[in-house]
N, C-alpha and C positions, 0 to 999 in steps of 0.2 A: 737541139737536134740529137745531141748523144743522149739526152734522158729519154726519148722518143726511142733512141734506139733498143736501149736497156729493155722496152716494153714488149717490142720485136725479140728480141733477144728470150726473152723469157717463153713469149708464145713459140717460137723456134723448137727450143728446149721439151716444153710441155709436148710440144705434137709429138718429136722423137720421142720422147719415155713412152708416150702412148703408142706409137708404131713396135718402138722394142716391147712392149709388155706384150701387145694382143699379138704381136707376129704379124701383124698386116704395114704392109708400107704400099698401099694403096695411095696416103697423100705423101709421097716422097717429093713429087716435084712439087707440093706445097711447102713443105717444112724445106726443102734447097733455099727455093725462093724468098721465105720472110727470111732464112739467114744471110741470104746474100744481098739481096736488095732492101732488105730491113735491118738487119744490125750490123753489117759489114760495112756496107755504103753509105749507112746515113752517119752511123758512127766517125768513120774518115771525114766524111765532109762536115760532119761538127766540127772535129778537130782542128780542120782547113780554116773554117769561120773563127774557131776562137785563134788559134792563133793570127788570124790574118782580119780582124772585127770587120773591116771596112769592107770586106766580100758582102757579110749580113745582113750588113745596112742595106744594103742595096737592094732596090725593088727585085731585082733577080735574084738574090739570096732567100728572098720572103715567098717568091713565086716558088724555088725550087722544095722548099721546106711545102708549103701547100700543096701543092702536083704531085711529088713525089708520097705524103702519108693522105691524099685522097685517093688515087689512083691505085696504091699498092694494095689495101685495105678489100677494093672492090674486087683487083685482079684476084686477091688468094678464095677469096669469100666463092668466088664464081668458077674459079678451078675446082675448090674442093665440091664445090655442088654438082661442077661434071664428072665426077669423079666416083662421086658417092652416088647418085644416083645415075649414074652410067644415059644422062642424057644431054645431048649436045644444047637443049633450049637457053642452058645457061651460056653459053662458048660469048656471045655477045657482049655479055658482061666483063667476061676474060679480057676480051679484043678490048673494050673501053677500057678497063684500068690498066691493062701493062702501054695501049695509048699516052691516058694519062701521066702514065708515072715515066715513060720514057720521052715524053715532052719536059716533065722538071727535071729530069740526068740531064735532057742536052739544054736547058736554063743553065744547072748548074754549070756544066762544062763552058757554056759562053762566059758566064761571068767569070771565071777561071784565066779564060785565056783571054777577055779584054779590060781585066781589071786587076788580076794580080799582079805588080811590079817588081822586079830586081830591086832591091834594098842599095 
C-alpha cells in the first residue's frame, strides 16, 4: 500500500507542476484528491498494516487495498473529464468511484476497530 502510494504521490506532484506552470488550476480539486485520498490515506494505512501485519491478512485488509486503488483511479479519471470538458456526462463516473473508494475507507476503518487489539 505505501508503494501504491509513492505512485499517487507522484501523479499528485505532476498535476501541480503542471497547474503551477500553465496558470490553470482548473483540476485543483483533482490534484487535492489523489493527495489526500492517494498518498496521504493509503500511505497511513500502509503504515497501520505494516506495523500491525495481522489487519492485512485479513479479507478486509485486501478488500480495502482493492476498493480503495479501484474506485479512486475512476473518481479522479471522471472528475478531471468533468472538468475539462465542462460536461456533466461524465459526473456518473465520479458518483461510482468516490462510491467505491469510500466503501474501502469504511472496510478499512471496520477492520480497525474490530481487529486492532490493545497490546
Amino acid at each position: 500500500m505505501i508503494k501504491i502510494s509513492t505512485v499517487y504521490f507522484a501523479a499528485g506532484v505532476l498535476l501541480g507542476y503542471y497547474m503551477s506552470s500553465t496558470h490553470s488550476y482548473l483540476l485543483a480539486p483533482v490534484h487535492v484528491h489523489i493527495n489526500l485520498l492517494g498518498w496521504t490515506s493509503l500511505t497511513l494505512a500502509g503504515i497501520l498494516y505494516y506495523l500491525f501485519p495481522s489487519l492485512a491478512e485479513k479479507n478486509a485488509g485486501k478488500w480495502h487495498f482493492w476498493l480503495h486503488n479501484i474506485g479512486l483511479p475512476i473518481m479522479m479519471l471522471s472528475l478531471a473529464m468533468v472538468l475539462v470538458t465542462e460536461n456533466n456526462t461524465f459526473l456518473p463516473g465520479t458518483a461510482i468511484g468516490a462510491t467505491i473508494t469510500a466503501v474501502g475507507i469504511f472496510v478499512f476503518v471496520w477492520n480497525i476497530l474490530k481487529n486492532l487489539k490493545a497490546a
